[in-house]
C-alpha positions as CSV (number, residue, x, y, z in Angstrom):
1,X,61.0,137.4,-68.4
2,X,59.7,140.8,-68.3
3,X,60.8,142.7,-71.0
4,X,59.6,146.2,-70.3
5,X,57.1,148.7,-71.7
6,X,60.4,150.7,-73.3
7,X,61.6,146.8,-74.8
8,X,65.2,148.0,-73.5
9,X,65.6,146.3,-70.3
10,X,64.3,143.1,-69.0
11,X,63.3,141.6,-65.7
12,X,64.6,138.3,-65.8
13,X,63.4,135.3,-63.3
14,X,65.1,131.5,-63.7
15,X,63.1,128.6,-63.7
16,X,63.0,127.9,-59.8
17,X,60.6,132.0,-59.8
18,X,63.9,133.5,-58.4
19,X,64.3,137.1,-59.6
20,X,67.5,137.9,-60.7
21,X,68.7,141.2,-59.7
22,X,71.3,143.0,-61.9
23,X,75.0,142.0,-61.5
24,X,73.6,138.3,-61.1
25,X,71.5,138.5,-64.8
26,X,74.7,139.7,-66.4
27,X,76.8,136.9,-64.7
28,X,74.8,134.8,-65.7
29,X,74.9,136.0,-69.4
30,X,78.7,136.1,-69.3
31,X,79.1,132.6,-68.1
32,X,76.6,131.2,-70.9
33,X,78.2,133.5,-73.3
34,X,81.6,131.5,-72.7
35,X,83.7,130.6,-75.6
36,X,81.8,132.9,-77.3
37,X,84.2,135.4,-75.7
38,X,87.3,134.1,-76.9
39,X,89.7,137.1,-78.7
40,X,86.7,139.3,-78.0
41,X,85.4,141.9,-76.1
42,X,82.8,143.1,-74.0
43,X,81.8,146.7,-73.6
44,X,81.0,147.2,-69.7
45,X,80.6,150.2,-67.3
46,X,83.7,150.8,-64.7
47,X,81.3,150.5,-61.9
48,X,80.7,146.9,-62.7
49,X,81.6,143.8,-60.4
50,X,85.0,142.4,-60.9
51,X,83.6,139.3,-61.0
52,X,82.5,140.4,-64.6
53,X,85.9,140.8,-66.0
54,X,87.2,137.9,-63.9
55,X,84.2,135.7,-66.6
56,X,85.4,137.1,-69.5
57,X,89.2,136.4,-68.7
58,X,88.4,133.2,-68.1
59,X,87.0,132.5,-71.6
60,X,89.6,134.3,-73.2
61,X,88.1,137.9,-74.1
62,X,88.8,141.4,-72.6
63,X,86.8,143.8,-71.4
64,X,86.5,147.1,-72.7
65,X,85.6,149.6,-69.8
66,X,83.0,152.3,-70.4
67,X,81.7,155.6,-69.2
68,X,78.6,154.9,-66.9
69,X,76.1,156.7,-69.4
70,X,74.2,154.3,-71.5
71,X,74.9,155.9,-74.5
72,X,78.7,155.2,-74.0
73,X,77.6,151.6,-73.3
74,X,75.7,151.9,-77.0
75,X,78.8,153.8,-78.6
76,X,81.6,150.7,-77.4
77,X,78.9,148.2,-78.7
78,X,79.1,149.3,-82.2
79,X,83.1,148.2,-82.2
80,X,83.8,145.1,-84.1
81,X,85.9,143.8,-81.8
82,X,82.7,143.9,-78.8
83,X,80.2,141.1,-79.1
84,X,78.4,142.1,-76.0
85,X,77.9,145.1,-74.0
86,X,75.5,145.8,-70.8
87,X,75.0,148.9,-68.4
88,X,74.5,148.4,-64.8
89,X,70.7,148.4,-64.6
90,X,69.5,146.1,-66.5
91,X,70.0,146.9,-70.1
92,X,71.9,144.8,-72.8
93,X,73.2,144.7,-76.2
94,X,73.8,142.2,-78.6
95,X,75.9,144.0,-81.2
96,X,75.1,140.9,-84.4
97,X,71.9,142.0,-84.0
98,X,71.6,145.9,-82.6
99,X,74.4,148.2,-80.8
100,X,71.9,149.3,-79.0
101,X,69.6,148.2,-75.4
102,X,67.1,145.6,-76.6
103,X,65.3,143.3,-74.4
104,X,63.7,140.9,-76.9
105,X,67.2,140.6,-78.7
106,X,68.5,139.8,-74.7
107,X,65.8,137.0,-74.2
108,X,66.3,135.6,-77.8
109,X,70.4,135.4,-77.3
110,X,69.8,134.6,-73.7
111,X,67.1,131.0,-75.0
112,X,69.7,130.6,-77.3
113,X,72.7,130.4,-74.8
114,X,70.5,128.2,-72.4
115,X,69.8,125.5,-75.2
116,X,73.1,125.2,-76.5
117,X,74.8,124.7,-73.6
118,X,71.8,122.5,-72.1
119,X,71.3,123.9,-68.9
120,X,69.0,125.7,-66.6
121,X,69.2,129.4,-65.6
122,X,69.1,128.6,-62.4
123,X,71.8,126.1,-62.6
124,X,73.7,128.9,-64.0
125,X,73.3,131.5,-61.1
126,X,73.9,129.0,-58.2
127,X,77.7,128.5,-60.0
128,X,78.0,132.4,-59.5
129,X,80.3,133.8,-57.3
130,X,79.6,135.8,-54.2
131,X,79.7,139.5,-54.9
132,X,79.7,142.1,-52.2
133,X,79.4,146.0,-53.9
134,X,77.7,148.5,-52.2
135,X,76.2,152.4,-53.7
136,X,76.4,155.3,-51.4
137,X,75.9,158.8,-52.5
138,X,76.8,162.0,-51.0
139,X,75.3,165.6,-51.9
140,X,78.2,167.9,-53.7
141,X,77.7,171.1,-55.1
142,X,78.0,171.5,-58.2
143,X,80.7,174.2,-58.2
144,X,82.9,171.7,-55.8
145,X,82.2,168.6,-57.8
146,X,85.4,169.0,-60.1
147,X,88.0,170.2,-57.0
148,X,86.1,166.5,-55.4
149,X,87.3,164.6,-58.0
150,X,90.7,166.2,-58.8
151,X,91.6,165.9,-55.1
152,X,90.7,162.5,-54.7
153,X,92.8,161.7,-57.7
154,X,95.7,163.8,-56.1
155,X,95.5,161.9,-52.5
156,X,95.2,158.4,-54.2
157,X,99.2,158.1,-53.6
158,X,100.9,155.2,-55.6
159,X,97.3,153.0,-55.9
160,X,96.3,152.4,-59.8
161,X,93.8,155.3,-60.6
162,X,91.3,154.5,-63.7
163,X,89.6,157.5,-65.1
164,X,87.8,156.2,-67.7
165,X,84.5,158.1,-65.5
166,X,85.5,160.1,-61.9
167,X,87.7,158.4,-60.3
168,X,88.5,154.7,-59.8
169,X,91.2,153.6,-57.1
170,X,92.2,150.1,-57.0
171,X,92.7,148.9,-53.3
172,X,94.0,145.4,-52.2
173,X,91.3,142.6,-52.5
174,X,88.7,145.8,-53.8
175,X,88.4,149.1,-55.5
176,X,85.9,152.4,-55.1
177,X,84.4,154.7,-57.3
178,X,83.6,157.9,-56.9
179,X,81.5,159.8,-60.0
180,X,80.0,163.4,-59.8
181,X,76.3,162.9,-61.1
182,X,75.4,164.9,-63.8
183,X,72.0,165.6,-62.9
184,X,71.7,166.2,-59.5
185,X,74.2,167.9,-57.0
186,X,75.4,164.6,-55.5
187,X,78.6,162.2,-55.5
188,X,77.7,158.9,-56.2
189,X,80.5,156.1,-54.6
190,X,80.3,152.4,-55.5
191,X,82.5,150.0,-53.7
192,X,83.7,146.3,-54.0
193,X,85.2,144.0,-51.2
194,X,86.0,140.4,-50.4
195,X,82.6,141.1,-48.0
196,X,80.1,142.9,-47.4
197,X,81.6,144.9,-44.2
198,X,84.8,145.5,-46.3
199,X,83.0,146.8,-48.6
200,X,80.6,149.4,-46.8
201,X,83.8,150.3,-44.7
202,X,85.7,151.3,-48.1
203,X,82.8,153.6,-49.5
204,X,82.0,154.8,-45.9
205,X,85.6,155.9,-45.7
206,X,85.3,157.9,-49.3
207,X,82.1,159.5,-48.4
208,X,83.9,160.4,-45.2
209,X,86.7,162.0,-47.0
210,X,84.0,163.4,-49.6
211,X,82.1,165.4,-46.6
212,X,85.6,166.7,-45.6
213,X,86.9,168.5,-49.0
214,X,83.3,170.1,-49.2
215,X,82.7,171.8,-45.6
């Protein structure tokens, strides 16, 4: 395990030298983290897999959805209900010991997990489910980025909308997310399917309808 050079993210590879990439390392995490979970929460960002909340459910917790920014990761850690909170790229946070991204207190909680419940990381992730989520991004002006969002949010029709960050729309079997990035002059969309096609169809057709509002 790779912790970093900032000691707030980690790399993490299982037993077999499989690197792990993101959504499988916190998986992973939440299926050691198990009854731990119970009457709990964990912090997450609204980009993240279902599969993540689907975990938690399991054991008897909630999730507590975030803003994608790490510092709103941070901020939802330091609840007392929250006993674990991650971003999407890699970082993690164990709030009993720091609300904030720390990689040594990851691989210290993660050793822990893996002794107690006597198993091998990789045994872990090869009980993981499939996940199919895909990232476009498409550039936005920044003078446009707010009539993007609003109009997406008007043309959603009766699906559930979550606007905890841009705009989340729940479809049937997946959802898609569309967020204006703060930093550069671009859209990012982020969508999850029962596959892989479904998937890239569903943010294809967003960044189609993106393109369209902005011409």
């Amino acid at each position: 395990i790779d912790l970093g050079t900032t000691y707030s993210a980690i790399a993490r590879i299982d037993d077999t030298g499989r690197v792990l990439d993101d959504t499988s390392a916190l998986l992973a995490l939440l299926s050691l983290l198990g009854d731990d979970l119970a009457d709990r929460e964990v912090a997450l960002p609204v980009a993240t897999t279902v599969h993540a909340e689907a975990l938690v459910e399991r054991h008897g917790g909630r999730v507590r959805p975030t803003k994608l920014a790490a510092s709103a990761v941070m901020e939802a850690a330091a609840e007392p209900e929250v006993v674990f909170a991650a971003g999407l790229e890699g970082g993690y946070v164990v709030p009993d010991f720091l609300a904030a991204y720390d990689a040594a207190a990851t691989l210290v909680k993660t050793l822990e997990l893996l002794a107690r419940r006597d198993v091998r990381l990789s045994e872990v992730v090869a009980d993981l489910p499939d996940r199919h989520l895909v990232r476009e991004s498409v550039v936005t002006p920044w003078e446009q980025k707010g009539t993007v969002m609003r109009t997406l949010m008007e043309r959603s029709g009766d699906r559930e909308v979550v606007l905890v960050d841009g705009v989340k729309v729940r479809h049937d079997g997946g959802w898609v997310l569309a967020w204006p990035d703060p930093e550069e002059p671009v859209t990012n969309v982020w969508a999850e399917a029962g596959s892989d096609l479904a998937a890239r169809q569903l943010a294809e057709e967003y960044v189609r309808r993106i393109r369209q509002m902005i011409r």
